[in-house]
GUTOR-960939 format. One record per residue (C-alpha): y negated, z negated, x; residue in one letter. Coordinates in steps of 0.05 Angstrom, whole numbers, plus 5000, padded with zeros to 4 digits. Each point is the difference from the previous one (the first is absolute). Example, Ala and Ser with C-alpha at 12.3 -4.5 7.8 and 13.67 -1.06 7.14 Angstrom:
SETOR_5090_4844_5246_a
SETOR_4931_5013_5027_s
***
This chain:
SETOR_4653_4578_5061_x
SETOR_5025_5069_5013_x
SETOR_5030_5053_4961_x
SETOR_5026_5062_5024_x
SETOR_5000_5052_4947_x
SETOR_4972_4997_4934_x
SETOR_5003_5065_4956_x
SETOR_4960_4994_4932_x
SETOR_5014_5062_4956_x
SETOR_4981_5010_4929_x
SETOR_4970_5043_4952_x
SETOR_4929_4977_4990_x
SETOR_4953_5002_5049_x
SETOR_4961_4947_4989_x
SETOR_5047_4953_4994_x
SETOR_5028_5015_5063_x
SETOR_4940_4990_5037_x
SETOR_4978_4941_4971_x
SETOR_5072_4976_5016_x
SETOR_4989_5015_5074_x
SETOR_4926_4971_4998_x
SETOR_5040_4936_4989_x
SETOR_5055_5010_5046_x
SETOR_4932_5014_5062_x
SETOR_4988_4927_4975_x
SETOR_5056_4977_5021_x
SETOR_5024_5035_5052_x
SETOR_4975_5053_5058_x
SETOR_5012_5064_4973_x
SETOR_5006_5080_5017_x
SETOR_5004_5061_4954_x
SETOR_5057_5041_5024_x
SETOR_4992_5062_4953_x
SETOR_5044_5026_4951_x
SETOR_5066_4984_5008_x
SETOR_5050_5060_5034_x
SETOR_5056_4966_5041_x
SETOR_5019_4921_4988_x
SETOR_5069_4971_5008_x
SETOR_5029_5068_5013_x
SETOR_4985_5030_4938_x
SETOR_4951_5058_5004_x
SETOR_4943_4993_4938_x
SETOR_4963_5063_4974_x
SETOR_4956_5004_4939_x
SETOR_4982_5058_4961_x
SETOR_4982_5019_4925_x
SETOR_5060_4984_4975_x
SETOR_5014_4930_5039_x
SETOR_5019_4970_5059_x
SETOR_5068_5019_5028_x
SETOR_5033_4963_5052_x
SETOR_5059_5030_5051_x
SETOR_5030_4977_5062_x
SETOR_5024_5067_5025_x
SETOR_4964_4988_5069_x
SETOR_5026_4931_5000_x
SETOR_5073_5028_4999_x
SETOR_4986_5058_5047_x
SETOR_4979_4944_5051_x
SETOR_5055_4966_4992_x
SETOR_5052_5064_5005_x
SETOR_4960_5015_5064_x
SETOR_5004_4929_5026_x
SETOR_5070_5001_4990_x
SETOR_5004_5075_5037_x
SETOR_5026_5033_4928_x
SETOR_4949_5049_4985_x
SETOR_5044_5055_4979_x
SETOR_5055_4964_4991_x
SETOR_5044_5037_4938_x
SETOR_5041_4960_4944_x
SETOR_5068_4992_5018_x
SETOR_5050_4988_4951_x
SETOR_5064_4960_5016_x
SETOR_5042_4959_4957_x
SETOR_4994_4927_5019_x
SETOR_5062_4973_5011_x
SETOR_5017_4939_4951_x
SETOR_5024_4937_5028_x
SETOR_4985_5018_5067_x
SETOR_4986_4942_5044_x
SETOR_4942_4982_5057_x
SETOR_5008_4950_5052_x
SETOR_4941_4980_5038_x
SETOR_5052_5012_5068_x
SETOR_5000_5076_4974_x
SETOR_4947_5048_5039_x
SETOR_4957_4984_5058_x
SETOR_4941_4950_4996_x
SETOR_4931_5037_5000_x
SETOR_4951_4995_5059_x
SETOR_4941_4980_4952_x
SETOR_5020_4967_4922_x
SETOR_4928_4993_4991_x
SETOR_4994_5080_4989_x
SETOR_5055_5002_4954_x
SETOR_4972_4940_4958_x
SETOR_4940_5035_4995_x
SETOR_5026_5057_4969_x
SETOR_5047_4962_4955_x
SETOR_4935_4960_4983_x
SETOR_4968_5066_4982_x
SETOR_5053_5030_4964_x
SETOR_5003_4924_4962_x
SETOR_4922_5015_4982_x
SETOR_5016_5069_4976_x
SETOR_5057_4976_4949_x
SETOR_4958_4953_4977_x
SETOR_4934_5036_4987_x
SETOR_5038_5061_4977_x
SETOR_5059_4986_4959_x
SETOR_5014_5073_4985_x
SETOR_5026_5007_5067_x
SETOR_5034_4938_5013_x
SETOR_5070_5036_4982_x
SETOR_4992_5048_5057_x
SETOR_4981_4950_5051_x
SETOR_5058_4950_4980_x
***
């Protein structure tokens, strides 16, 4: 059987190891240190915690999509304004701009605060 990523976290020690002493049992197993990047989201633990941020996640992404820099823009959206698939010319590539769309997607959904902004 394989697995690809396993993360046991807790806050006793000993527990955690014997839970991995059981998992080696099982299964072939590497320690990947502490956890700092996973899924995205950048981990660092202190005193006070861990605290988790995905700022270099989204600078990738505005970089990937050539927007570093890029300033807000405000515009009224027009209401009832209608799209037609006919409308604009067809991209070279979709696959870039599902990407990003994917990204943005991922964004929304891990960080609801911002989900307004992106929508």
């Amino acid at each position: 059987m394989y697995v690809d990523d396993i993360i046991v976290t807790g806050n006793d020690d000993s527990t955690i190891f014997s839970i991995i002493s059981q998992l080696q049992c099982e299964f072939v197993m590497k320690d990947l240190g502490d956890l700092s990047y996973f899924l995205g989201i950048e981990a660092a633990r202190d005193q006070t915690g861990l605290h988790l941020q995905q700022s270099k996640y989204i600078v990738d992404l505005l970089d990937h999509a050539n927007m570093v820099g890029s300033r807000p823009y405000k515009a009224p959206c027009i209401s009832g304004s209608k799209m037609s698939k006919f409308d604009g010319e067809l991209l070279v590539d979709p696959s870039e701009y599902r990407h990003i769309i994917g990204a943005l997607q991922y964004v929304t959904i891990t960080r609801p605060d911002i989900a307004y902004f992106v929508n």
